[in-house]
N, C-alpha and C positions, 0 to 999 in steps of 0.2 A: 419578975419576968414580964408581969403585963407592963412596966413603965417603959420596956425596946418602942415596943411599937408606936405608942403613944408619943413617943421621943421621934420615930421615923416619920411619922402624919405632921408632927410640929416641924419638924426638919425640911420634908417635903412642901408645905404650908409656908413655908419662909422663903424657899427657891424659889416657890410659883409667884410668890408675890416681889422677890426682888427680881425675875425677868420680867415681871408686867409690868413693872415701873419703871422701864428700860426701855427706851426705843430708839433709832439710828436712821440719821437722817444721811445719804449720798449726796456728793456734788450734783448729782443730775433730780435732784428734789428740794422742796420745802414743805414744811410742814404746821400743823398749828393745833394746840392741846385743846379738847372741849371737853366741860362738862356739863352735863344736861344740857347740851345745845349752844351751849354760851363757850368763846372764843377765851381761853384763861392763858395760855402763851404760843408764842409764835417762836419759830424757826425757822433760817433763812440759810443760815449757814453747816455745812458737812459737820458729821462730827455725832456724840451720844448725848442724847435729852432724857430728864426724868421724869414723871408722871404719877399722880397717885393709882395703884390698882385698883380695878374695877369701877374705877370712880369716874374716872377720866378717861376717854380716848384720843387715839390719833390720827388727822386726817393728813394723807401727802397728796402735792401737787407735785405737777411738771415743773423744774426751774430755768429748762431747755427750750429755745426756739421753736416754737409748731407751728403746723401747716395748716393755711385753711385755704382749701379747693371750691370754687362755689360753682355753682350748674351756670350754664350760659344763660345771660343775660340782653334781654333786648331794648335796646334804646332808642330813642328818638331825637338827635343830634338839630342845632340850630336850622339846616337847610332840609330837614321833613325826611330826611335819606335813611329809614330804619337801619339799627344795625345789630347783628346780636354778638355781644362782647363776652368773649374767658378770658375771667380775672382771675388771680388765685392774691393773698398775702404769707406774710410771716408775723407772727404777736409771740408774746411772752406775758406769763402774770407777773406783775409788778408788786401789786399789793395783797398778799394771798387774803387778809381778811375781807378788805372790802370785796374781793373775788366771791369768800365764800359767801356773804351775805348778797351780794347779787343774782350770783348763777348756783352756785356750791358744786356742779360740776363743768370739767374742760365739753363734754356734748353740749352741755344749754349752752355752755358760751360760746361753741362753733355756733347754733342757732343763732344768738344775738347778734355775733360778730361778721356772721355774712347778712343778716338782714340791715347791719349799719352800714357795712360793704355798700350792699346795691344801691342803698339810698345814696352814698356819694358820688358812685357809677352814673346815675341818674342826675344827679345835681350838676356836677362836673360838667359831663359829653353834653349836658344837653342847652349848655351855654355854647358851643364850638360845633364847628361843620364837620361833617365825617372826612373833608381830605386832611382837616388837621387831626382825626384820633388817627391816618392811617400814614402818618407822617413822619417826619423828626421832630414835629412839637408832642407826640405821643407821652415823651420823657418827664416834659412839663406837667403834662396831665395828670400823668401817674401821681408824682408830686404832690399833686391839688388834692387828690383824692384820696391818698394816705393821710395830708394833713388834716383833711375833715375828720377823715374816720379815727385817728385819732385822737382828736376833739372826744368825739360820741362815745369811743371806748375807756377813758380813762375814769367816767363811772362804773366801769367793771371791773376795774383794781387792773386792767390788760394794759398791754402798749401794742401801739400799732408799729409794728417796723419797716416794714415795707409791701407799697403796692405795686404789681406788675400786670400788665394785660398782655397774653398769650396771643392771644387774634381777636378783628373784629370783622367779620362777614357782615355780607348780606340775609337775610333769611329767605329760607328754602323756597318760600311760592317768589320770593320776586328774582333767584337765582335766575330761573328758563326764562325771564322777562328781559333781564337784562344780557342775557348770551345771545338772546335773539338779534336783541338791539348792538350789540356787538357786532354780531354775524354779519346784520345788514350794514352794518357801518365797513366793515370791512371788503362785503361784496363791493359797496360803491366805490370804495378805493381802488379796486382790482379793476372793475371796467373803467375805472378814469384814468390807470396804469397800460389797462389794453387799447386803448383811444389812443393816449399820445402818442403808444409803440405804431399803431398803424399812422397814424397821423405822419411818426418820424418814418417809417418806412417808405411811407409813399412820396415823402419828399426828397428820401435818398435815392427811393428808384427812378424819379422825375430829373432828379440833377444827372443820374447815371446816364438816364436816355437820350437828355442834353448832350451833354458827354459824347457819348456813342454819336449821336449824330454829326457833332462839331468836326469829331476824330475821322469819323468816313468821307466827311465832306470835304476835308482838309486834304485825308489822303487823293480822295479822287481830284482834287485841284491840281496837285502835284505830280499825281500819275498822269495828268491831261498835259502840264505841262510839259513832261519830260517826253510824253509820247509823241507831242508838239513838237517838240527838237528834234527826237528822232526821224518824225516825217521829214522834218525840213533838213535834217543831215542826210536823208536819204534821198530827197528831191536832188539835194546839192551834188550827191553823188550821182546819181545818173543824171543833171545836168551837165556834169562833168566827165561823163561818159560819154552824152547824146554828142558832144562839143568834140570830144577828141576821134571818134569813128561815126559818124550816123550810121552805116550802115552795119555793124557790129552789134551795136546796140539796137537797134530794129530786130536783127536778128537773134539776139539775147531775148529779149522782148516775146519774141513768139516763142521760144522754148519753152519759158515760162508759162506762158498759154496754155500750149501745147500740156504741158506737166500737170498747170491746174484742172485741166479740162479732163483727161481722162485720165485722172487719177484713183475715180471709184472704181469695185471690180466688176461692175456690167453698164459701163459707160457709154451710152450714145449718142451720138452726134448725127443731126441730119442736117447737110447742108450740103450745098453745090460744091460738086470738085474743082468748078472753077473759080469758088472763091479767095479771095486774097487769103482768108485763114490759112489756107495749105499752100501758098505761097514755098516755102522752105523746105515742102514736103516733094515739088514735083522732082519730076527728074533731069529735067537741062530748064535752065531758066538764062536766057542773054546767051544760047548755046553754050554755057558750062554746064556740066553736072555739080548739084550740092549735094 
C-alpha cells in the first residue's frame, strides 16, 4: 500500500518535469534558451521547443513591428530658425541574441533607440533650413534619418524601419514673436490695400466729376442752341406778322403786356392814363371805339 503513493509523487515528478521542458513559441514572438545566463538556443520560428527543467529558462521577445514615440524635439536647422520636431519610428528585433546582450529588455531598447533617434534628428535637420524640413523635401529627410539610425541600431540586434516626423513647430516663446511679426505684416498690407482703394476711388470720382461737367456743358450748349432757334423761329414769326398787319400785331403786342403786367393777384401799376401803355384800353381812339 505504501509503493501507490510513492508511484503517484514519481508520476507526478515526471509530468512536472516533462511540461517544464516544454515551451511554445507563437508567430507573434521569439524566443531564446539560457542557462545560468549564457544564450544555449534560439527560436525564431512558431511552433513547440524543448528545454532541460529547472536548469534552463525561457526568455520571449516581440517578433512584431513596434512603436517608438519620442517627446518633442528641438532643433537647430542650417539658417538659426529653432524648431521643435515630433518624430515617432517603427523597429523590429532582428537578432534576438545580440538584442539580449545589449539591452535584454524592449524598455532599454525604447531608451537606446530614441536617444539614436534624436542624435539623427539633430544631424540630419541640422544640415538643411527649416523651409526644407517643412516642405516636400521633408520625405528625403525622413529617409536620411532612418538611414543613420539604422546604421546606430543594428548594434542592438534591431532594424530601424521606418522614420516619420509628425510636425515641426516653432517653440512656444518665439510663437507670440513671430504672430506679432505676422500681424504687422499683414496690417501693412491692409493699409497699402486701403491707400490704393482710396487712391482708385478718388480718381474714379475725379473722372466721374469730369464726366458730369463735360455732360452739363454739352447739354447747356445744345439747350443754348436750340433755344437759339427757337428765338429766331419766333423773331421770324412775328417778323412775319409785324410784315403782314402792323397794326394787329402792335396790338397783339400790347395784350400781351397787358397780361404780363397784371398777372400777380395785387398788381399795381402807376402811370399816367395818358400813356401810350393804355393805348388799347381807352375808349374811342381815331373816333372808333376798341
Amino acid at each position: 500500500m505504501r509503493i501507490i503513493p510513492v508511484i503517484v509523487v514519481i508520476l507526478a515528478a515526471v509530468v512536472f518535469a516533462g511540461l517544464s521542458a516544454i515551451y511554445i513559441v507563437d508567430e507573434r514572438q521569439q524566443a531564446i534558451v539560457l542557462q545560468f545566463g549564457e544564450v544555449k538556443d534560439v527560436k525564431t520560428d512558431p511552433g513547440i521547443g524543448f528545454k532541460v527543467p529547472l536548469i534552463q529558462e525561457v526568455a520571449y521577445y516581440e517578433a512584431r513591428i513596434l512603436p517608438l514615440d519620442t517627446t518633442p524635439l528641438e532643433v537647430t536647422p542650417a539658417d538659426e530658425r529653432r524648431l521643435v520636431v515630433d518624430a515617432f519610428a517603427r523597429w523590429r528585433i532582428t537578432d534576438v541574441v545580440r538584442f539580449r546582450q545589449a539591452v535584454q529588455t524592449e524598455t532599454a531598447a525604447i531608451s537606446r533607440l530614441e536617444r539614436i533617434l534624436n542624435a539623427s534628428l539633430r544631424e540630419v535637420l541640422g544640415t538643411v533650413t527649416s523651409d526644407a524640413i517643412i516642405s516636400a523635401e521633408r520625405t528625403s529627410l525622413m529617409q536620411r534619418i532612418a538611414a543613420d539610425a539604422r546604421l546606430a541600431a543594428r548594434e542592438l540586434g534591431v532594424e530601424i524601419i521606418d522614420v516619420r516626423i509628425r510636425r515641426a513647430d516653432l517653440p512656444v516663446e518665439n510663437l507670440r514673436a513671430t504672430y506679432d511679426r505676422m500681424n504687422a505684416e499683414r496690417q501693412r498690407e491692409a493699409a497699402d490695400e486701403r491707400a490704393r482703394g482710396k487712391e482708385a476711388a478718388q480718381r474714379i470720382r475725379a473722372e466721374a466729376d469730369r464726366q458730369a461737367v463735360e455732360l452739363v456743358s454739352e447739354a447747356n450748349r445744345e439747350a443754348e442752341i436750340v433755344r437759339g432757334r427757337a428765338d429766331a423761329e419766333r423773331n421770324k414769326i412775328f417778323a412775319d406778322a409785324f410784315g403782314r398787319d402792323e397794326e394787329f400785331f402792335a396790338f397783339y403786342r400790347s395784350l400781351s403786356a397787358y397780361e404780363k403786367s397784371l398777372s400777380g393777384e395785387n398788381s399795381t401799376l402807376v402811370i399816367s392814363p395818358d400813356s401810350e401803355f393804355f393805348e388799347y384800353l381807352k375808349t374811342e381812339r381815331g373816333g372808333a371805339q376798341r
